[in-house]
C-alpha positions in Angstrom: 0.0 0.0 0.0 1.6 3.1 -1.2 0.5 6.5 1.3 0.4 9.6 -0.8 0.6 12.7 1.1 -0.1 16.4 -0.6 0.0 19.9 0.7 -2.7 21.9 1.2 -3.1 24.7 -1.1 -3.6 27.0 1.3 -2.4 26.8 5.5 -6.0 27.0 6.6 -6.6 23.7 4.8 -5.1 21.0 6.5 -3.0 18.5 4.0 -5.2 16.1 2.5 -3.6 12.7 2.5 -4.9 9.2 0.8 -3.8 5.7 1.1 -3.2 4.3 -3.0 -3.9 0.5 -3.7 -3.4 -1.1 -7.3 -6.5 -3.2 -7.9 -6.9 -6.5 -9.3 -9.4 -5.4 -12.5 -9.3 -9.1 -14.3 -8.6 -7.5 -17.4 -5.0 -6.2 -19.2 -7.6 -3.6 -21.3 -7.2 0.1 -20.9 -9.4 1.2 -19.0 -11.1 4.8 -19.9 -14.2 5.0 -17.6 -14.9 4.7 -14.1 -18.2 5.5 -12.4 -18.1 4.9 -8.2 -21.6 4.7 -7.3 -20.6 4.5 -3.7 -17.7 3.4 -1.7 -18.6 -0.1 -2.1 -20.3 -0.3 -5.6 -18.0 0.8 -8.4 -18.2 0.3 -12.4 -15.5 0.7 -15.2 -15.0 0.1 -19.0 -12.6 0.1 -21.8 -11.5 -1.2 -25.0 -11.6 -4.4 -26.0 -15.6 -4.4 -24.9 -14.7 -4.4 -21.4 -16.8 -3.6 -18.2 -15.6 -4.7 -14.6 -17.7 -4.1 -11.8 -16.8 -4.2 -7.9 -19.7 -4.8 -5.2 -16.9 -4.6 -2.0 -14.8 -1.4 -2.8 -12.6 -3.7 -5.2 -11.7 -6.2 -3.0 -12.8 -8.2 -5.6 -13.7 -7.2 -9.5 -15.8 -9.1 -12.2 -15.5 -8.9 -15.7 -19.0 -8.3 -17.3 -19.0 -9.8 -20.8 -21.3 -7.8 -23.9 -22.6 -10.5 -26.4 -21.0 -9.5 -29.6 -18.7 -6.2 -28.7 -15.6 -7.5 -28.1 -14.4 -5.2 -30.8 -16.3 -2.1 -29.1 -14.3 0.9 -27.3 -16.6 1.3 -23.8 -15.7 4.8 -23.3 -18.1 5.8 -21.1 -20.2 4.2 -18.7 -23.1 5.3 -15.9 -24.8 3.3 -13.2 -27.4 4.1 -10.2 -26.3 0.4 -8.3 -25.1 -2.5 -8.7 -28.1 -3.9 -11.1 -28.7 -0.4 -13.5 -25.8 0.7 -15.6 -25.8 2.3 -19.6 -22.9 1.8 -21.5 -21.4 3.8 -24.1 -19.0 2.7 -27.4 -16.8 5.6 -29.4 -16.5 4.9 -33.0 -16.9 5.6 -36.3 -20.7 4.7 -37.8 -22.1 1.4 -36.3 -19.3 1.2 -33.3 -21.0 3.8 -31.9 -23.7 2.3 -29.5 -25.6 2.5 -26.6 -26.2 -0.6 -24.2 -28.1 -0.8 -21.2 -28.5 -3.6 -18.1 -31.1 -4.2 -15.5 -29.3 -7.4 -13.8 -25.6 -6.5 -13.0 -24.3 -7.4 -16.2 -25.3 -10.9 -16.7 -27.2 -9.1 -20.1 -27.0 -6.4 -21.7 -29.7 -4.8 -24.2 -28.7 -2.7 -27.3 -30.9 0.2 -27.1 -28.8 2.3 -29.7 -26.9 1.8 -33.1 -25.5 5.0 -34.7 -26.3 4.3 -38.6 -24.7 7.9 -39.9 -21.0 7.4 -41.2 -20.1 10.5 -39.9 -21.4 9.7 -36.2 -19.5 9.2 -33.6 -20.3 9.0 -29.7 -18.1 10.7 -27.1 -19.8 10.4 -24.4 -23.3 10.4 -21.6 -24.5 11.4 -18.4 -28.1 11.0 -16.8 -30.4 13.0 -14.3 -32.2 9.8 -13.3 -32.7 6.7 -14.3 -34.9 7.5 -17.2 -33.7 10.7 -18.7 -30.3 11.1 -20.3 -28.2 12.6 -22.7 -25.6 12.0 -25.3 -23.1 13.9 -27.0 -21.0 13.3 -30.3 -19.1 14.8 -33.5 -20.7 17.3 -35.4 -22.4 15.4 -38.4 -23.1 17.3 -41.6 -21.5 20.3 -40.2 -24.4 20.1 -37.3 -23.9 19.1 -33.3 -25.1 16.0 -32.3 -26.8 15.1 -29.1 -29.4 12.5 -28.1 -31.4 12.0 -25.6 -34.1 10.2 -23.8 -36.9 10.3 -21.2 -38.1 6.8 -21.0 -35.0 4.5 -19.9 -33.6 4.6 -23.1 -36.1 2.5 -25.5 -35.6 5.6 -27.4 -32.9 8.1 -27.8 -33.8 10.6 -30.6 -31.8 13.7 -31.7 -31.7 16.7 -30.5 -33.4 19.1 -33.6 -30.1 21.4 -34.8 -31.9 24.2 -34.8 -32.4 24.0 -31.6 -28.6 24.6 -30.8 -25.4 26.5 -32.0 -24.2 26.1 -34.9 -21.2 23.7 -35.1 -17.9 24.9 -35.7 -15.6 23.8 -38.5 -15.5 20.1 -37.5 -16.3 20.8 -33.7 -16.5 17.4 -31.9 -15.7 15.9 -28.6 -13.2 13.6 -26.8 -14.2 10.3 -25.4 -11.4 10.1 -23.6 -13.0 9.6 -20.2 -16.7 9.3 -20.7 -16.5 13.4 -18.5 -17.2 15.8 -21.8 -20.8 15.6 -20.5 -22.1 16.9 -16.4 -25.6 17.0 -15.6 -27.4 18.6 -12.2 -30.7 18.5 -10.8 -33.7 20.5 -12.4 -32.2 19.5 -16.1 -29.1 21.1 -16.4 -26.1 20.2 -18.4 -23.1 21.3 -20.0 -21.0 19.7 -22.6 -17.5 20.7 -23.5 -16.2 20.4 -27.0 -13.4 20.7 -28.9 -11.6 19.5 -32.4 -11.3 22.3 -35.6 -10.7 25.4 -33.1 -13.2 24.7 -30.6 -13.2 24.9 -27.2 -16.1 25.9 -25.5 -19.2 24.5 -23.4 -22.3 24.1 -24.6 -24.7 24.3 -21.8 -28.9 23.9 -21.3 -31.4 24.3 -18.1 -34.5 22.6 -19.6 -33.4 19.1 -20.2 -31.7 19.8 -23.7 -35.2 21.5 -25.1 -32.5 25.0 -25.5 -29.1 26.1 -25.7 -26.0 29.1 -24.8 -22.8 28.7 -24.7 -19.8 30.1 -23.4 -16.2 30.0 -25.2 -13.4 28.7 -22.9 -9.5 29.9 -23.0 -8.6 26.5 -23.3 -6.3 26.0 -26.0 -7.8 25.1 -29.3 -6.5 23.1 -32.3 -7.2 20.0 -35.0 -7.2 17.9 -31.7 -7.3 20.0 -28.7 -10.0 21.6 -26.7 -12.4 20.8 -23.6 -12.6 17.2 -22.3 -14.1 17.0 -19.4 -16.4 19.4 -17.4 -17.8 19.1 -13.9 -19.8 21.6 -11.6 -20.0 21.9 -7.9 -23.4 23.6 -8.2 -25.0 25.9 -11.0 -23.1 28.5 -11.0 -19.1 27.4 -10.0 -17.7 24.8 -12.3 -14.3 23.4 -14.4 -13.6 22.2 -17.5 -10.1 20.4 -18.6 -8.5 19.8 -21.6 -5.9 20.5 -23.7 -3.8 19.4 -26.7 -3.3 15.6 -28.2 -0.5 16.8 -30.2 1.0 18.9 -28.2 3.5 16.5 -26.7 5.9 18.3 -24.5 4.6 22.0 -24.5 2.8 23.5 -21.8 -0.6 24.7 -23.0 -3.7 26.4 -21.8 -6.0 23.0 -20.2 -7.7 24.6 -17.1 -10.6 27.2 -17.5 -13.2 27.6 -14.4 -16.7 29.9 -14.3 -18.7 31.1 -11.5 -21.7 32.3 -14.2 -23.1 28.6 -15.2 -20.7 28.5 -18.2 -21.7 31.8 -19.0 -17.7 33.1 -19.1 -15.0 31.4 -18.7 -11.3 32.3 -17.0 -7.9 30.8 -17.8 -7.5 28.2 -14.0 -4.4 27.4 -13.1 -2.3 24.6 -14.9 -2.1 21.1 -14.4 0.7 20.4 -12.6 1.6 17.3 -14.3 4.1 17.4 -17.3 4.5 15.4 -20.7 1.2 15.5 -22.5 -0.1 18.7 -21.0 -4.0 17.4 -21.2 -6.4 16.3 -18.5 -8.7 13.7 -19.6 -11.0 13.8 -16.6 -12.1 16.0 -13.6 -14.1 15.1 -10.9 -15.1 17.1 -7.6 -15.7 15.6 -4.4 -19.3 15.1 -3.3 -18.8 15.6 0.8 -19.9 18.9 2.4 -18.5 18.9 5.7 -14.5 19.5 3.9 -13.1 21.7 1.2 -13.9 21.5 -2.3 -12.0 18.9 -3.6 -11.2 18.2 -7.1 -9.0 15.4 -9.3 -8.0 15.7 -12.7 -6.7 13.0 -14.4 -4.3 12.5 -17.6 -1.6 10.3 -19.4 0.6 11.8 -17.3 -0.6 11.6 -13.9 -3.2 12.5 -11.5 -3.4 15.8 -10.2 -5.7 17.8 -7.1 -7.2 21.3 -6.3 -8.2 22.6 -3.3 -9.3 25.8 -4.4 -11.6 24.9 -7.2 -9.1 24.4 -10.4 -6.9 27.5 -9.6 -3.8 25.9 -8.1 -2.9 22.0 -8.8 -0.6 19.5 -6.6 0.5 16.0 -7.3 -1.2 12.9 -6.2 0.3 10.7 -8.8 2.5 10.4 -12.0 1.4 7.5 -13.0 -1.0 7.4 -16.2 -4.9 7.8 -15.4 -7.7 8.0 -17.8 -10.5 8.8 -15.4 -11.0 9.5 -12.0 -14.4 9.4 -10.0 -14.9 10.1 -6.3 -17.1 7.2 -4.5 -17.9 9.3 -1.5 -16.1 12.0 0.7 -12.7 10.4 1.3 -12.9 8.0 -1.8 -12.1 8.0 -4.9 -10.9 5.6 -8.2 -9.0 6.3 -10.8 -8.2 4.2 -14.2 -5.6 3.6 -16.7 -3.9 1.8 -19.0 -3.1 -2.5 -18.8 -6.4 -3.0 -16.8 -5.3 -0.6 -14.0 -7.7 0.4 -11.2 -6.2 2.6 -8.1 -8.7 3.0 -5.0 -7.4 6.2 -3.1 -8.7 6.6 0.6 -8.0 9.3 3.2 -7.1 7.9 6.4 -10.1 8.9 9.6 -8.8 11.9 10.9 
């Protein structure tokens, strides 16, 4: 068991410290979404069609087999317990889908095929149960999103001129099944990127309208915003960055305090190499500081002061991070790796 001990951004806050432990996943696929339900009931998925699942805080981890996906990219996935989870594939045309279970895995129904060549999922989230949403690549030089109200036996398109127009070959990243956050009351933002865009995308009525604010994150063929994450309607953060930016430092932290309205420059990421976070996820207690993770190839990073400062928790390489409770958290990566990070009782 490895202890990991980082400094408080500031000397009121005192230093927040977690215990790391390398999990046994079952699988040597990378891993690229994690979803911690609660502190005992976690999910995760990758390439390769793969989906684990933990019922005793990863003690132990089953690999959930999908009839016929083995070829599928699982780049996103999003469960209420241990029974209900939707499942999300990236790809070009058909690879893109949308599966759903009811019974922990044991099946698995197909509840969406993408049939437009040009389609290509990035990523969901969910209010409930029964009402979701989608995002993916611009098709026809229009954004796409989905969603659905009943369960998903239906996910139709969201009419495109209901939203912005698309930018030059604006898409998304389904890097970490993150691009997407939704709150209570139907709101949701969704960060984009690809072709010069970088901005957020945001709706209060369920996806029925749409603003958006532009982000300073750095823009490019394959740069932008991958991941966005609020701590309530008005405060949230957004990461990104640059795929082909291998060594250079670039712009990959922008926070508002608006709803998305505006958008400032956050501090960096601490970590170097690839300068991009694919993930960021805050911490759900309310007793302690905001807390918030980012995740990247190049490590795993923390913020106590909502995404203007950044410390390291880890350099290893991270895909996706999710927070399980208030002193719990998983992160995934590449080779089947899960890490469960826990902060010792005070």
């Amino acid at each position: 068991m490895l202890l990991v001990a980082v400094l408080a951004a500031c000397s009121e806050i005192e230093p927040a410290r977690f215990e790391a432990t390398d999990q046994s996943s079952g699988t040597q696929a990378r891993l690229q979404a994690v979803n911690a339900v609660t502190e005992q009931v976690v999910w995760a998925s990758g390439l390769e069609g793969t989906v684990v699942r933990t019922v005793d805080g990863g003690t132990t981890w089953e690999v959930l087999p999908v009839a016929e996906a083995e070829s599928l990219q699982f780049r996103d996935v999003h469960a209420f317990d241990s029974e209900r989870a939707y499942l999300l594939s990236a790809g070009d045309g058909e690879q893109s889908r949308i599966y759903k279970t009811e019974d922990g895995g044991a099946s698995w129904t197909l509840q969406f095929l993408n049939l437009e060549p040009e389609g290509f999922l990035d990523c969901f989230d969910f209010w409930d149960p029964d009402t979701g949403i989608a995002y993916g690549d611009s098709v026809d030089g229009e954004l796409f999103l989905l969603t659905t109200s009943n369960g998903g036996e239906t996910w139709g398109r969201v009419a495109p001129a209901l939203l912005p127009r698309a930018g030059p070959d604006e898409g998304g990243f389904a890097a970490s099944g993150t691009c997407v956050g939704t709150r209570a009351g139907g709101r949701v933002w969704v960060g984009t990127g690809a072709g010069g865009s970088a901005r957020v995308l945001r709706s209060s009525d369920f996806g029925r309208s749409w603003e958006f604010g532009e982000t300073p994150i750095v823009r490019g063929e394959a740069a932008g915003v991958m991941s966005v994450v609020f701590f309530d309607n008005r405060i949230g953060v957004a990461v990104g960055g640059d795929l082909g930016q291998r060594e250079k430092r670039t712009a990959n932290v922008a926070t508002t305090r608006d709803g998305g309205k505006t958008w400032d420059a956050g501090g960096p990421l601490r970590f170097p190499g690839p300068a991009y976070g694919s993930a960021v996820s805050r911490r759900y207690g309310r007793r302690r500081p905001a807390m918030l993770l980012a995740a990247g190839p190049a490590g795993l990073d923390l913020s106590l002061d909502r995404g203007q400062t950044w410390q390291a928790v880890s350099d290893d390489e991270y895909w996706s991070v999710d927070f399980g409770g208030d002193s719990v958290f998983w992160a995934v990566g590449p080779v089947g790796k899960i890490t469960r990070f826990v902060r010792p009782a005070d």
